[in-house]
VMD Tcl script that builds the backbone (N, CA, C; Angstrom):
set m [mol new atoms 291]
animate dup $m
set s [atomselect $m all]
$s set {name element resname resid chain x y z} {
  {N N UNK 1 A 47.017 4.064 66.065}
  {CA C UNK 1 A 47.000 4.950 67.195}
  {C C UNK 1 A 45.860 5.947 67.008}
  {N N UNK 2 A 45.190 6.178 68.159}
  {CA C UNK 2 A 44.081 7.104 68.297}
  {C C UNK 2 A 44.580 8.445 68.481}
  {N N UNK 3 A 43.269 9.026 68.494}
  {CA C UNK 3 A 44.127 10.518 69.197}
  {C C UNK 3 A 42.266 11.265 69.971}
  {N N UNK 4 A 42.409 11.623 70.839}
  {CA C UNK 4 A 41.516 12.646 71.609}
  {C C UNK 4 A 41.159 14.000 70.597}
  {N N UNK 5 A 39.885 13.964 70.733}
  {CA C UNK 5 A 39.426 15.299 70.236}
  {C C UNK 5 A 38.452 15.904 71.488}
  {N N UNK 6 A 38.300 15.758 72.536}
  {CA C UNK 6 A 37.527 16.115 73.366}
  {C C UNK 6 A 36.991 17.753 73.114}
  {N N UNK 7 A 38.155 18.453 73.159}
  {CA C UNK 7 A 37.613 19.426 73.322}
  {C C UNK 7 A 37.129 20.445 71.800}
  {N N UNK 8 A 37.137 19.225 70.715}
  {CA C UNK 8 A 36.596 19.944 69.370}
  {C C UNK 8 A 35.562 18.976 69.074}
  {N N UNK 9 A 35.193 18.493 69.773}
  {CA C UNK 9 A 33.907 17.870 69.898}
  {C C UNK 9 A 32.211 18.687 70.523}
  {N N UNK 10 A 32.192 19.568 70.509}
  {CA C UNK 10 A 30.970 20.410 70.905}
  {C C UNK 10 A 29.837 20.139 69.790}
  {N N UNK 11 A 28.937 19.967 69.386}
  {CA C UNK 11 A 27.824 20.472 70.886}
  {C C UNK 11 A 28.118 18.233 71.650}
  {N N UNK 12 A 27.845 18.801 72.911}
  {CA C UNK 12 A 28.063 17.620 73.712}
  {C C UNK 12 A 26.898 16.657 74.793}
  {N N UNK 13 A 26.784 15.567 75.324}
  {CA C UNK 13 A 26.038 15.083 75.435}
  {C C UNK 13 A 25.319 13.962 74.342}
  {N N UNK 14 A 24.742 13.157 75.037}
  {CA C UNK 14 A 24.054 12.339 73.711}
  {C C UNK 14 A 23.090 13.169 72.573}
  {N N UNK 15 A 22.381 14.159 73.368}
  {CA C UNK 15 A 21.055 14.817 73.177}
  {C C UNK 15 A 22.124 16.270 72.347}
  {N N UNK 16 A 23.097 16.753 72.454}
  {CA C UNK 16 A 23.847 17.557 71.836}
  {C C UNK 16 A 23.425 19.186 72.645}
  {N N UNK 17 A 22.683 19.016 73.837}
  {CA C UNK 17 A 21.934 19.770 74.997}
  {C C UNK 17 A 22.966 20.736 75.262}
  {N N UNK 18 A 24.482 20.729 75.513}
  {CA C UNK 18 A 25.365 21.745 75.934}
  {C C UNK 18 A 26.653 21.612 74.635}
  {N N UNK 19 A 26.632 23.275 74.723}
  {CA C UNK 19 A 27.936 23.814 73.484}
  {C C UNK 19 A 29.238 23.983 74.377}
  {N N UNK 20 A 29.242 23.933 75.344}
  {CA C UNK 20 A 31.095 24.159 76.083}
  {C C UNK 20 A 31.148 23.014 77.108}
  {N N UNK 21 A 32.411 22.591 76.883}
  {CA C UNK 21 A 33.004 22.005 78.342}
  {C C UNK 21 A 32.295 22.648 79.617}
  {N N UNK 22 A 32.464 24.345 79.915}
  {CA C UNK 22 A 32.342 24.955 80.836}
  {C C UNK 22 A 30.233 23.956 81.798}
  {N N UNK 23 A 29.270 24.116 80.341}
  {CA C UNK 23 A 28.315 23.984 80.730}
  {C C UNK 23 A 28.126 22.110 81.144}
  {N N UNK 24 A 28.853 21.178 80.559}
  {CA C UNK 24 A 29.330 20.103 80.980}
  {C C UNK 24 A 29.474 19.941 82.240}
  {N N UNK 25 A 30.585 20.519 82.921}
  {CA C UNK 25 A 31.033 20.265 83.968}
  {C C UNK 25 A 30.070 20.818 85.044}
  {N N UNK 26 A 29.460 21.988 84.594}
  {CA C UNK 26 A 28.751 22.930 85.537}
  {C C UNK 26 A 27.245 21.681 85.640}
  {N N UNK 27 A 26.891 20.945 84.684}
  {CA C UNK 27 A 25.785 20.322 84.701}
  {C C UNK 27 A 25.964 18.319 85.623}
  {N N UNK 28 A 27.549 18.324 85.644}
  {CA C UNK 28 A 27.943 17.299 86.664}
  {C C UNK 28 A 28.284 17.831 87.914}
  {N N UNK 29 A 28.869 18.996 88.039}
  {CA C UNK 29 A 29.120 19.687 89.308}
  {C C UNK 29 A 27.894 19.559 90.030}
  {N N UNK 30 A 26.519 19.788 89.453}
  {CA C UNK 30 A 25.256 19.889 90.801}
  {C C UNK 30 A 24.490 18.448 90.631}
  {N N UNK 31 A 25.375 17.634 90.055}
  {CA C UNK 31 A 24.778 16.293 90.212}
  {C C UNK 31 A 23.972 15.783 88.716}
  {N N UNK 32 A 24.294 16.033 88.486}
  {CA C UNK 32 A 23.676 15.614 86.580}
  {C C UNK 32 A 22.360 15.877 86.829}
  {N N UNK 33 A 21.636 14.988 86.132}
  {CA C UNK 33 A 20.273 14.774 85.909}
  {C C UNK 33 A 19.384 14.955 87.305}
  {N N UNK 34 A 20.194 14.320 88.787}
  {CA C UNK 34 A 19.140 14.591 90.095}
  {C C UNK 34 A 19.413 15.822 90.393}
  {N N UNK 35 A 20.700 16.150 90.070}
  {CA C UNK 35 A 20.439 18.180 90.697}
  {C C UNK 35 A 19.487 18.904 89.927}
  {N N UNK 36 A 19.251 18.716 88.672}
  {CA C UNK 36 A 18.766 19.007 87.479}
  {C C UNK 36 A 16.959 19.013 88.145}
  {N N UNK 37 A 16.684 18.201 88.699}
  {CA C UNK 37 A 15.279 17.283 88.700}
  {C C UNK 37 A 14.857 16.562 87.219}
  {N N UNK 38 A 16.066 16.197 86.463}
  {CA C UNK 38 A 15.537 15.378 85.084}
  {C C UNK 38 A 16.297 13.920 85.102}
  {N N UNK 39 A 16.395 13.175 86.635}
  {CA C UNK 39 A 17.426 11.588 86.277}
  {C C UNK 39 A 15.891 11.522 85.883}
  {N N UNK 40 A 16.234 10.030 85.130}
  {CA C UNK 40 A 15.234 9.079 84.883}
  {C C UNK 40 A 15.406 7.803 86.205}
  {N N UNK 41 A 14.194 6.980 86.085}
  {CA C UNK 41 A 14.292 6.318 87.667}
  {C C UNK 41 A 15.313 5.448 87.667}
  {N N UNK 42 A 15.640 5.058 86.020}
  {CA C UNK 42 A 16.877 4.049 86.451}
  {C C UNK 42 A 18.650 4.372 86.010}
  {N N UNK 43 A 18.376 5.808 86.593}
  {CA C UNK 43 A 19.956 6.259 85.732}
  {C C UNK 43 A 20.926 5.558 86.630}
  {N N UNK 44 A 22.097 5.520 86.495}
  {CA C UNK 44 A 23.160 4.557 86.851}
  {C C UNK 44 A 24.178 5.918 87.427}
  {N N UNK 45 A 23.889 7.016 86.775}
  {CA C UNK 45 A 25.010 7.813 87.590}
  {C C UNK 45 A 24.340 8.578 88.817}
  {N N UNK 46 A 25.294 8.604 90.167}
  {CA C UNK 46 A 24.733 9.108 91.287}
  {C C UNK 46 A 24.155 10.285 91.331}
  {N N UNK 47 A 23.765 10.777 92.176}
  {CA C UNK 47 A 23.042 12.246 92.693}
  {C C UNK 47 A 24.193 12.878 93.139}
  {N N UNK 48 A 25.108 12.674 93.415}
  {CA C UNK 48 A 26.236 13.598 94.493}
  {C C UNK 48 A 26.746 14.544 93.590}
  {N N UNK 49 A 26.578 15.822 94.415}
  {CA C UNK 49 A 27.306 17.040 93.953}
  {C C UNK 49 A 29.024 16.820 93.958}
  {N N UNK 50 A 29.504 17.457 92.801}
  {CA C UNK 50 A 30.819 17.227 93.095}
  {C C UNK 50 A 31.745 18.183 93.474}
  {N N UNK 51 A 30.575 19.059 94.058}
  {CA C UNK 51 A 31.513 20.282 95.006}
  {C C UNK 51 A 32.514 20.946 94.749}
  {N N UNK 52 A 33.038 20.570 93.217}
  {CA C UNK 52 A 34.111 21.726 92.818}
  {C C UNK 52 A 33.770 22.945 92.508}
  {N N UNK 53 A 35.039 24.176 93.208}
  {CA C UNK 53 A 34.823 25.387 93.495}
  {C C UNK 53 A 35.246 25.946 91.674}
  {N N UNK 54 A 35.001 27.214 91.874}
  {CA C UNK 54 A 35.237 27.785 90.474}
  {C C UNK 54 A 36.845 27.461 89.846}
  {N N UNK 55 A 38.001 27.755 90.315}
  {CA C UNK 55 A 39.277 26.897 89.911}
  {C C UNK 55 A 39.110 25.816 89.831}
  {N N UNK 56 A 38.927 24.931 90.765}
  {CA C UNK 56 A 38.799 23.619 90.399}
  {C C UNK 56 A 38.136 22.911 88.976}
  {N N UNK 57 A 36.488 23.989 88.728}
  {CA C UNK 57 A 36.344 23.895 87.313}
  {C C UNK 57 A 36.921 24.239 86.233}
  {N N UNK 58 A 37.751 25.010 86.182}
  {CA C UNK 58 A 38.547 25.544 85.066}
  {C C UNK 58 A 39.778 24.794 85.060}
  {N N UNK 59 A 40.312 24.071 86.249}
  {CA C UNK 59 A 41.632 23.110 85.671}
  {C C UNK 59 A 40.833 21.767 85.283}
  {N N UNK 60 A 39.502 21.601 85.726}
  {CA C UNK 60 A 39.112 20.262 85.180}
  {C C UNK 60 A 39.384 20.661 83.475}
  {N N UNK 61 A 38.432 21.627 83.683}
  {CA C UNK 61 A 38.384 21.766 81.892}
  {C C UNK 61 A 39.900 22.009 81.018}
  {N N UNK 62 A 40.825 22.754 82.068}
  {CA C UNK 62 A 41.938 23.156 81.359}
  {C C UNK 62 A 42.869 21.522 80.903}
  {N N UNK 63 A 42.568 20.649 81.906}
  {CA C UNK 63 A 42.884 19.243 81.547}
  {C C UNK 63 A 42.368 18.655 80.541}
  {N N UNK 64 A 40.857 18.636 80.623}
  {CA C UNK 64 A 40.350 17.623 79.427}
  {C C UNK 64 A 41.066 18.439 77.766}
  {N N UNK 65 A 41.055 20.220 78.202}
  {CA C UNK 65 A 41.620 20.456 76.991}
  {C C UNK 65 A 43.150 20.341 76.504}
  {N N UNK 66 A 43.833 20.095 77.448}
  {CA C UNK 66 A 44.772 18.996 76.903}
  {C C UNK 66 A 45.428 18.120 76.733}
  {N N UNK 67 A 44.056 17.113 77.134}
  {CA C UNK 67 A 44.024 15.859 76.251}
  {C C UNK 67 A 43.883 15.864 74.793}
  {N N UNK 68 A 43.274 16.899 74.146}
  {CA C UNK 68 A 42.972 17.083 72.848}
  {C C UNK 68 A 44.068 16.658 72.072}
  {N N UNK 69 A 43.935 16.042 71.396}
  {CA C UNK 69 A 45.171 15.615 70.134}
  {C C UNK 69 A 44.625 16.393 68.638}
  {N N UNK 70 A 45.324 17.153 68.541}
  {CA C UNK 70 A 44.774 17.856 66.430}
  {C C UNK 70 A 46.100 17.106 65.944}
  {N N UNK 71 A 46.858 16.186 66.117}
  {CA C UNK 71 A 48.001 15.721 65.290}
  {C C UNK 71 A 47.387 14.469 64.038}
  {N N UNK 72 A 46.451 14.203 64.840}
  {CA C UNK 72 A 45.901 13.109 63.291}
  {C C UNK 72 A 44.852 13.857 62.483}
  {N N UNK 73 A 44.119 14.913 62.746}
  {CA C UNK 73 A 43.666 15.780 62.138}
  {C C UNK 73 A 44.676 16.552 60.720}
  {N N UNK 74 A 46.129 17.164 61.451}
  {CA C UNK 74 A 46.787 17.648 60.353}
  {C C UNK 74 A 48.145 16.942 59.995}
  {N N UNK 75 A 48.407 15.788 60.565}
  {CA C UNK 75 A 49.741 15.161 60.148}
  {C C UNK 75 A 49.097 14.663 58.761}
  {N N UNK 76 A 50.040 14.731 58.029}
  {CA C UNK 76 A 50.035 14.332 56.730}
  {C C UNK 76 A 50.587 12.325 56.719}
  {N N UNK 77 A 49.922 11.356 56.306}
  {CA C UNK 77 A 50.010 10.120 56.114}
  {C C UNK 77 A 51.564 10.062 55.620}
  {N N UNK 78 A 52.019 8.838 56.144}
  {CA C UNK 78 A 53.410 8.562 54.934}
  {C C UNK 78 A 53.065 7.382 54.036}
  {N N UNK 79 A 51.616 6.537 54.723}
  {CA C UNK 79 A 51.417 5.851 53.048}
  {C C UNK 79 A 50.102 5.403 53.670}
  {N N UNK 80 A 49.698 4.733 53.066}
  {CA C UNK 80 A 48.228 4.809 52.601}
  {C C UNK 80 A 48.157 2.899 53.532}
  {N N UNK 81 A 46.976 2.793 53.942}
  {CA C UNK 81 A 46.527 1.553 54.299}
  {C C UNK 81 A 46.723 0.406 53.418}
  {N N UNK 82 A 47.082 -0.548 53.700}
  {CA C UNK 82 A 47.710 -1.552 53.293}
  {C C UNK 82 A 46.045 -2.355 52.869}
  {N N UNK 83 A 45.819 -2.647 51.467}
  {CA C UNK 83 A 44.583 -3.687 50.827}
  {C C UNK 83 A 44.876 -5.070 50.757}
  {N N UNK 84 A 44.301 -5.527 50.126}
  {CA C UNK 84 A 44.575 -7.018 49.470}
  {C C UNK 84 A 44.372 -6.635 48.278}
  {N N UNK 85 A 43.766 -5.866 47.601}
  {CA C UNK 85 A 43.553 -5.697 46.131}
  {C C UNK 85 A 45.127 -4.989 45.815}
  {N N UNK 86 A 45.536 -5.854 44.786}
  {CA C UNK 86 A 46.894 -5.569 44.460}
  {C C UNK 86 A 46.950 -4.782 43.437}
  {N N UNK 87 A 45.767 -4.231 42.652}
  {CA C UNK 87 A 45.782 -2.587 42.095}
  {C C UNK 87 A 45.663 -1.559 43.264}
  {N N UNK 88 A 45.161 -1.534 43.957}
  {CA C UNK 88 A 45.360 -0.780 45.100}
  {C C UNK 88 A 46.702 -0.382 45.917}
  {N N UNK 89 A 47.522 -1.327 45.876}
  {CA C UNK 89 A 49.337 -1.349 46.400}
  {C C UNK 89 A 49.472 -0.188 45.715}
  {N N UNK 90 A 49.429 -0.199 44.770}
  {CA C UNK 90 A 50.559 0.961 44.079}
  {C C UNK 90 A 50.162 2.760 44.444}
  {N N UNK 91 A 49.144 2.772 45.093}
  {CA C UNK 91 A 48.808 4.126 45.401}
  {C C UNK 91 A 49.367 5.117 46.048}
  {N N UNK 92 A 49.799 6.490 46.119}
  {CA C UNK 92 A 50.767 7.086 46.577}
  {C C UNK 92 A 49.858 8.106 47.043}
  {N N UNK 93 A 50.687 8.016 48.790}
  {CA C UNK 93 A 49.948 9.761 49.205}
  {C C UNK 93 A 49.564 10.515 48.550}
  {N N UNK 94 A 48.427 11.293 48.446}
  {CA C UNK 94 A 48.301 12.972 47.595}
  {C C UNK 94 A 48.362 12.335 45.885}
  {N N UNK 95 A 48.189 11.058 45.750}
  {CA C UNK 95 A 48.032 10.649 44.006}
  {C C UNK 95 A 46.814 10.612 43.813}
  {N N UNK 96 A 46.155 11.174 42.504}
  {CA C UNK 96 A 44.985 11.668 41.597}
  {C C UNK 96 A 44.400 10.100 41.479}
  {N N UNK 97 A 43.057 9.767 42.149}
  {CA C UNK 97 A 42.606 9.177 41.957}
  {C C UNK 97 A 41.155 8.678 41.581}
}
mol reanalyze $m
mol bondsrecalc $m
mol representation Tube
mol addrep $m
């Protein structure tokens, strides 16, 4: 099982260009890259503004932030990944290795 880190994932973008959700959304809100004047000629995502008002941005963001999962971050394992190396079986959570 996976878990979401969206919102402890900053700085964001491929290019690592924006530090908050807030500047994310604000940079798809006027159309990415064509509101911007920086698409490239063959970007795949549209030009359309997505016209959300100031609430509307803050429950987008208040959503993606919780999607966030920190439970596989601090749950503690109850055993360790299963090997084929059968010195390896015997290993115990939190054992000195």
């Amino acid at each position: 099982m996976g878990f979401v880190t969206l919102a402890l994932t900053a700085p964001y973008m491929h290019n690592g260009v924006f530090n908050t959700l807030e500047e994310v959304v604000d940079f798809y809100n006027v159309g990415g890259g064509h509101g911007w004047g920086i698409a490239p000629d063959h970007t795949t995502l549209p030009p359309d503004s997505l016209n959300l008002n100031e609430q509307e941005k803050k429950d987008l963001i208040y959503f993606m932030q919780a999607l966030t999962d920190t439970s596989g971050l601090t749950a503690v394992p109850t055993k360790l990944p299963a090997s084929t190396r059968k010195d390896l079986e015997s290993r115990i959570v939190g054992g000195d290795y």
